[in-house]
DSSP file (Angstrom, degrees, kcal/mol; ACC not computed):
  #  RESIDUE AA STRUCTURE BP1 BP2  ACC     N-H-->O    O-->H-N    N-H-->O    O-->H-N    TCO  KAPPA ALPHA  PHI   PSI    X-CA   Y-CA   Z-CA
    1    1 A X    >         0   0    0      0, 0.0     3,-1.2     0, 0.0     4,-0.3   0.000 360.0 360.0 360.0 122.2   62.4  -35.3  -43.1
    2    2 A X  T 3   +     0   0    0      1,-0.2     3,-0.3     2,-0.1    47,-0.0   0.643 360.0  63.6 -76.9  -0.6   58.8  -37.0  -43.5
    3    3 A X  T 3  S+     0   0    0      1,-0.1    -1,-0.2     2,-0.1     3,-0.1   0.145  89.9  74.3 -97.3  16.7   57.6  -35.6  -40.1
    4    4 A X    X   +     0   0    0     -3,-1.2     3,-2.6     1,-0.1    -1,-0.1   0.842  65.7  90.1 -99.3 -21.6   57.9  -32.3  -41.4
    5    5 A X  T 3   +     0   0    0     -4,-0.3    -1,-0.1     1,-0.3    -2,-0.1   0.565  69.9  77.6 -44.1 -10.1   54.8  -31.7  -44.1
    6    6 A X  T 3  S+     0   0    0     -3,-0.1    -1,-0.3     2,-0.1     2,-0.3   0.863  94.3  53.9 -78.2 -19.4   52.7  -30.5  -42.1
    7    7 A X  S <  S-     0   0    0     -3,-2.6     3,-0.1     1,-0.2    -3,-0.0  -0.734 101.5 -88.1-115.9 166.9   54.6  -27.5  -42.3
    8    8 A X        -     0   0    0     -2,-0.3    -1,-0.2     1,-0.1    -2,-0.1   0.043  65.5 -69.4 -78.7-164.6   55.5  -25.6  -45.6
    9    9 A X        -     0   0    0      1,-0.1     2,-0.2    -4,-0.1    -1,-0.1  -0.283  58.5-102.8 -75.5 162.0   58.8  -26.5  -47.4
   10   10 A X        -     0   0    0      1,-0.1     4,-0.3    -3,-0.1    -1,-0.1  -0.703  25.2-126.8 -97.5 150.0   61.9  -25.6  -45.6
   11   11 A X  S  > S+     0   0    0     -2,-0.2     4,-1.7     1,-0.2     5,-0.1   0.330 105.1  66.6 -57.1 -22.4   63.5  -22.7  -46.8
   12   12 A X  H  > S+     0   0    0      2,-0.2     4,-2.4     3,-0.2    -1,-0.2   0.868 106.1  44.0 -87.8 -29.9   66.7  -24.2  -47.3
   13   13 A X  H  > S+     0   0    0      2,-0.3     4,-3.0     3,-0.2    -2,-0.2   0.849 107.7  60.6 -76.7 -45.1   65.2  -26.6  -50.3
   14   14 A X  H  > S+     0   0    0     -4,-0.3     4,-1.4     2,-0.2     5,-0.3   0.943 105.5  48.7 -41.1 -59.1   63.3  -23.7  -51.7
   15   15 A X  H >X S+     0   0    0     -4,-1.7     4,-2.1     1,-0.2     3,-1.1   0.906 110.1  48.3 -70.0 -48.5   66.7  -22.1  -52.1
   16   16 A X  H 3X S+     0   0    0     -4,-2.4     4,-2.8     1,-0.2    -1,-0.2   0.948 107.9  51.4 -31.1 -61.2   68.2  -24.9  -53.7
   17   17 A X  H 3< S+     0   0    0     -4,-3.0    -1,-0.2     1,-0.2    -2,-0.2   0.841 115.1  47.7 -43.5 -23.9   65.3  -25.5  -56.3
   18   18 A X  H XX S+     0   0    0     -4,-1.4     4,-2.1    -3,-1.1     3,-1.1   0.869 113.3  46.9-103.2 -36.4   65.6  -21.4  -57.2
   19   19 A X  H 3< S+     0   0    0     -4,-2.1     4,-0.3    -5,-0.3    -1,-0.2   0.872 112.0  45.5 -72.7 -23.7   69.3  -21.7  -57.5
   20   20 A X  T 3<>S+     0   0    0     -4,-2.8     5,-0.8    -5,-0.2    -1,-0.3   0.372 115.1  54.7 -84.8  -2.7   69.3  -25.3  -59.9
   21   21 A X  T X>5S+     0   0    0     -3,-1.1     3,-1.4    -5,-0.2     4,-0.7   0.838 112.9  43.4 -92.8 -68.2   66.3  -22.9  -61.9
   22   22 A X  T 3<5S+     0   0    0     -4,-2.1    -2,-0.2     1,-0.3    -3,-0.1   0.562 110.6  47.0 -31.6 -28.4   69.2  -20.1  -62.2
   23   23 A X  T 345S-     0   0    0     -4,-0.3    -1,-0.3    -5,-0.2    -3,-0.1   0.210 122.8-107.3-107.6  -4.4   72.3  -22.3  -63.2
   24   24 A X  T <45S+     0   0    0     -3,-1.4     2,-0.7     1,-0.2    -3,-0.2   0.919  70.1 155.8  74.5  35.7   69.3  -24.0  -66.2
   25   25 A X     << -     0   0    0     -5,-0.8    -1,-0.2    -4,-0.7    -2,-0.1  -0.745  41.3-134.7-112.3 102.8   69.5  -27.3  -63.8
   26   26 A X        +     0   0    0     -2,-0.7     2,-0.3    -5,-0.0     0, 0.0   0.048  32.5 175.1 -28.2 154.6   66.2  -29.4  -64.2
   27   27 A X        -     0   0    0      2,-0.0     2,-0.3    44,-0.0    -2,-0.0  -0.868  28.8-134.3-154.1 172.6   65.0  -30.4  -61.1
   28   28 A X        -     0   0    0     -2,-0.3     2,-1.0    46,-0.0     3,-0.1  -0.938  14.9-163.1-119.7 112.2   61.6  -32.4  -59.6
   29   29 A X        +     0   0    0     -2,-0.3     4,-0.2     1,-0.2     3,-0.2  -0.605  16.7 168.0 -83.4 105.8   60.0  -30.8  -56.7
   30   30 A X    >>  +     0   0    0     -2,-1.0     4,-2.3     1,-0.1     3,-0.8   0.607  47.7  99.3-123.6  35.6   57.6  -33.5  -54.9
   31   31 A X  H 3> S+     0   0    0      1,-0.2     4,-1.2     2,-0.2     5,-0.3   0.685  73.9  54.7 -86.3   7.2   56.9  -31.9  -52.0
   32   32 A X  H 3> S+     0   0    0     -3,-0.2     4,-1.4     2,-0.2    -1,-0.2   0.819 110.8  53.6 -59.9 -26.8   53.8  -30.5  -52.7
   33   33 A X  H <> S+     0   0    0     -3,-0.8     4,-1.3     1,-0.3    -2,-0.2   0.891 110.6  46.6 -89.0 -36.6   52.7  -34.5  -53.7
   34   34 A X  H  X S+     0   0    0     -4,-2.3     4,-1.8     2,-0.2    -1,-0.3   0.807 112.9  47.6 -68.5 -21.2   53.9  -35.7  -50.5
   35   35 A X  H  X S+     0   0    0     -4,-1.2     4,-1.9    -5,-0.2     5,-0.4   0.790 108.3  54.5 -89.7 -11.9   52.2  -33.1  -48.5
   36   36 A X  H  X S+     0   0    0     -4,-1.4     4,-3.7    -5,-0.3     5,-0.3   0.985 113.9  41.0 -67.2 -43.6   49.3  -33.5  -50.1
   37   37 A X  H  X S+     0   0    0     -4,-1.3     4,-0.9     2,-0.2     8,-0.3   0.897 105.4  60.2 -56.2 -42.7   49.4  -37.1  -49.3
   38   38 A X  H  < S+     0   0    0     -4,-1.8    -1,-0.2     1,-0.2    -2,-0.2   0.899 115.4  43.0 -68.6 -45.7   50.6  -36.7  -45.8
   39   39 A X  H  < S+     0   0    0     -4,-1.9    -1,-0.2    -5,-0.2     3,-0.2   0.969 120.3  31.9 -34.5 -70.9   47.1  -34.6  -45.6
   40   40 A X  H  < S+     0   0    0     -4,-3.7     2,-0.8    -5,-0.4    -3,-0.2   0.984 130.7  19.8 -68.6 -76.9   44.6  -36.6  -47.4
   41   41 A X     X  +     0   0    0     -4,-0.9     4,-1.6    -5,-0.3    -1,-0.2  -0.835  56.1 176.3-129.5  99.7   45.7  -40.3  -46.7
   42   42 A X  T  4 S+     0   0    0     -2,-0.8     5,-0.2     2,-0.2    -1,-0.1   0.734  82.3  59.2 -66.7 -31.8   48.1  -41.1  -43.8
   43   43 A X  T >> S+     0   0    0      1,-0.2     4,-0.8     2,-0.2     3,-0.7   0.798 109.2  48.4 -79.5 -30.3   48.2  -44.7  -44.2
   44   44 A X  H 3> S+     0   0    0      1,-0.3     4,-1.3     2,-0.2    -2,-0.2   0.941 108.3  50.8 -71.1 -46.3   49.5  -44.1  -47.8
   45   45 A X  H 3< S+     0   0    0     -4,-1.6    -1,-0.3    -8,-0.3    -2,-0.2   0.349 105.7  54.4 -91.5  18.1   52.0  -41.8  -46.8
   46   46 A X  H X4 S+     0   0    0     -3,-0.7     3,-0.7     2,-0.1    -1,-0.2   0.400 102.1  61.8 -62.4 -30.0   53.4  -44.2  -44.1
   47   47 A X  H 3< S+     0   0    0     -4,-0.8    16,-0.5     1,-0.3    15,-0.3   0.910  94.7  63.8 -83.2 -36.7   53.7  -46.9  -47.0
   48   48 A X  T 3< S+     0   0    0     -4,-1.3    12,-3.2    14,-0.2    -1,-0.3   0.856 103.0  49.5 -58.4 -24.2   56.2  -44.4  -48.7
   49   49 A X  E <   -A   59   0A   0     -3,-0.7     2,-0.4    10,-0.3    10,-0.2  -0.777  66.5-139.6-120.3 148.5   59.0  -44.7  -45.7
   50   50 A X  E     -A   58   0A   0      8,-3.4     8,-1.2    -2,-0.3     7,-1.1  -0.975  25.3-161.5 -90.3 123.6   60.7  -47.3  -43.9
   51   51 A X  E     -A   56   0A   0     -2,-0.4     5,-0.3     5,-0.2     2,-0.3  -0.802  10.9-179.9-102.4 140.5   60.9  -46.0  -40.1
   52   52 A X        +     0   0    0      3,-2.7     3,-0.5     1,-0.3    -2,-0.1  -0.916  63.3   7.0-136.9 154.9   63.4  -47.8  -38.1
   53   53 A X  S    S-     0   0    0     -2,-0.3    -1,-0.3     1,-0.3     3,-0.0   0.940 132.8 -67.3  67.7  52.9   64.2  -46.9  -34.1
   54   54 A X  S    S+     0   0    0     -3,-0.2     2,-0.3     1,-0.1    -1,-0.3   0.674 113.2 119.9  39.0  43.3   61.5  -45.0  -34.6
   55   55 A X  S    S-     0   0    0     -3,-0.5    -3,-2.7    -5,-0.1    -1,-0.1  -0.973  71.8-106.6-154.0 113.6   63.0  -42.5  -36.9
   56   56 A X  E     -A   51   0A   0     -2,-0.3    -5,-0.2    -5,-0.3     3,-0.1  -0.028  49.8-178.0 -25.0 126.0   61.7  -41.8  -40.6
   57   57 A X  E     -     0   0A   0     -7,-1.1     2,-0.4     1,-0.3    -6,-0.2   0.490  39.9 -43.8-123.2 -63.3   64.5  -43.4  -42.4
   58   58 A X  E    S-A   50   0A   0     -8,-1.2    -8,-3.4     1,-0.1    -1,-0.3  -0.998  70.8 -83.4-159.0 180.0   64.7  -43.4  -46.0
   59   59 A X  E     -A   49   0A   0     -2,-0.4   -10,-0.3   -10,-0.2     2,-0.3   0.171  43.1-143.2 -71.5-172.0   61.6  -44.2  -48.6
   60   60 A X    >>  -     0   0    0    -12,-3.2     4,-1.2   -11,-0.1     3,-1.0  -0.925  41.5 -67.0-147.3 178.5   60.7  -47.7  -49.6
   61   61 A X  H 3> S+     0   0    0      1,-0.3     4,-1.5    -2,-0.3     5,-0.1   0.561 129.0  57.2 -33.4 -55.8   59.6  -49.4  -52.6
   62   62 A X  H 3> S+     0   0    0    -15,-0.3     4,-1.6     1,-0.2    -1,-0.3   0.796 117.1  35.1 -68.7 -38.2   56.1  -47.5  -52.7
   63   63 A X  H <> S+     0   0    0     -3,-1.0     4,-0.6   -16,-0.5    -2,-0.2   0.807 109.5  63.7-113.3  -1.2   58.0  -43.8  -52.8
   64   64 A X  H  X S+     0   0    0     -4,-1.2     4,-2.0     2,-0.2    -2,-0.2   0.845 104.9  40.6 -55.1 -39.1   60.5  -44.9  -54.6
   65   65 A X  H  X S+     0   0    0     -4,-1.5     4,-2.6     1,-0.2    -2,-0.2   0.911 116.2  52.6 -79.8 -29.2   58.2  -45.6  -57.5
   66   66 A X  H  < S+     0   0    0     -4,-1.6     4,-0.4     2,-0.2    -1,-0.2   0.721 112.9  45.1 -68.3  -9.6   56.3  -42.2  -56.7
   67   67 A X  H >X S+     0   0    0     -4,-0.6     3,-1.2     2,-0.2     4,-1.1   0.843 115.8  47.0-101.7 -51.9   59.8  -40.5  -56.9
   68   68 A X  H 3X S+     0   0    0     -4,-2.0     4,-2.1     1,-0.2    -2,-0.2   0.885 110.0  51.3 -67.2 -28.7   60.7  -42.4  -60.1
   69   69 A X  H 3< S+     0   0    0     -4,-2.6    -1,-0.2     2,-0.2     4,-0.2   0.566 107.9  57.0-100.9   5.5   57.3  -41.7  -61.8
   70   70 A X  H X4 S+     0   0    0     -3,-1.2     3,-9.5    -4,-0.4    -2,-0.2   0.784 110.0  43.0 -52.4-106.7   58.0  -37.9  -60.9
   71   71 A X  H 3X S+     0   0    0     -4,-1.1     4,-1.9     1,-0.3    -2,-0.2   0.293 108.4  54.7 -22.0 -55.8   60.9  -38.0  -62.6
   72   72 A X  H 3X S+     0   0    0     -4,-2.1     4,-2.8     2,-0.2    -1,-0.3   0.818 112.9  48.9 -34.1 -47.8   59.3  -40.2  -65.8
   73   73 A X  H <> S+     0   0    0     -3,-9.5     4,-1.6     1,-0.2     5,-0.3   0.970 112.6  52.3 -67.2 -65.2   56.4  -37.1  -66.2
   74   74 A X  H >> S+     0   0    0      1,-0.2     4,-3.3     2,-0.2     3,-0.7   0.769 113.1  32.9 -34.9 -60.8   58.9  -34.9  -66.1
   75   75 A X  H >< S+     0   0    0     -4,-1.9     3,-0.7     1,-0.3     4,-0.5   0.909 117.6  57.9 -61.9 -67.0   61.3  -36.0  -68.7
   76   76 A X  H 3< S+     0   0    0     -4,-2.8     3,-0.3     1,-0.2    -1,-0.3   0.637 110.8  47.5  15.6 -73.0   58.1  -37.2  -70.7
   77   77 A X  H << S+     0   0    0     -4,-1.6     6,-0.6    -3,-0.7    -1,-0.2   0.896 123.3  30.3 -46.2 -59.2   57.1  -33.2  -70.3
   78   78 A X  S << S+     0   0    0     -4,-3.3     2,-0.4    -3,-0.7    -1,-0.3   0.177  81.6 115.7-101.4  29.4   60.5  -31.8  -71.4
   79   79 A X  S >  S-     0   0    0     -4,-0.5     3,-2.4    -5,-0.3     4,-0.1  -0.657  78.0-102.6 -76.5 141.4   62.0  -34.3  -73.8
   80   80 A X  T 3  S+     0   0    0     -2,-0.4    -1,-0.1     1,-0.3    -2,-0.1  -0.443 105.0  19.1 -75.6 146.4   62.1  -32.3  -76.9
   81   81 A X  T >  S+     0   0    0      3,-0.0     3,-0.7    -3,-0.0     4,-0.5   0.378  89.5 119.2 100.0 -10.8   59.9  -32.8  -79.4
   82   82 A X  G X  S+     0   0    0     -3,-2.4     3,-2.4     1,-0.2     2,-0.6   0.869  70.6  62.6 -75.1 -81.8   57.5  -34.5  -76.7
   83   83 A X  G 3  S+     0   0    0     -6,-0.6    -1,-0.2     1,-0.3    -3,-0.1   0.352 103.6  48.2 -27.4 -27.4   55.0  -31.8  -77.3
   84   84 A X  G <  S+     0   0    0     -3,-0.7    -1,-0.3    -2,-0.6    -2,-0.2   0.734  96.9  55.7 -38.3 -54.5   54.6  -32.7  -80.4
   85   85 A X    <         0   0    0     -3,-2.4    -2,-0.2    -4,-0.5    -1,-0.1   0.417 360.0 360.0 -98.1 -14.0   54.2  -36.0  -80.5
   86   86 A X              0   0    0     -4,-0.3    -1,-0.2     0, 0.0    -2,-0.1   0.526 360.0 360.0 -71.9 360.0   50.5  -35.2  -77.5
């Protein structure tokens, strides 16, 4: 829910992330990078969601590419061999 940053991550997400750590299942956490945004620069973190009927609906173009360019560092990070190659 994008009205939620203001407050810390729900618990329920946490526990997912620690159980995909447990089982060896990558995952990409970004809610620290959306609440940081939701902080700093509001107008920016508006530009990530579409709202409609006045209800956060699902991201749009602009956090779709921040989601995808999570996902890019990561793999980047853990690709084997990438360390290498810095």
């Amino acid at each position: 829910d994008a009205g939620t940053f203001e407050k810390p991550q729900p618990a329920a997400a946490v526990a997912v992330l620690g159980c995909a750590q447990e089982m060896g299942v990558e995952t990409v956490d970004t809610w620290a990078s959306l609440a940081e945004i939701h902080t700093k620069d509001q107008a920016r973190f508006r530009s990530l969601y579409i709202v409609k009927e006045s209800r956060w609906a699902h991201m749009s173009a602009d956090g779709n590419r921040l989601v995808a360019t999570a996902i890019a560092h990561q793999l980047q990070a853990t690709e084997p061999g990438a360390a290498s190659r810095r």
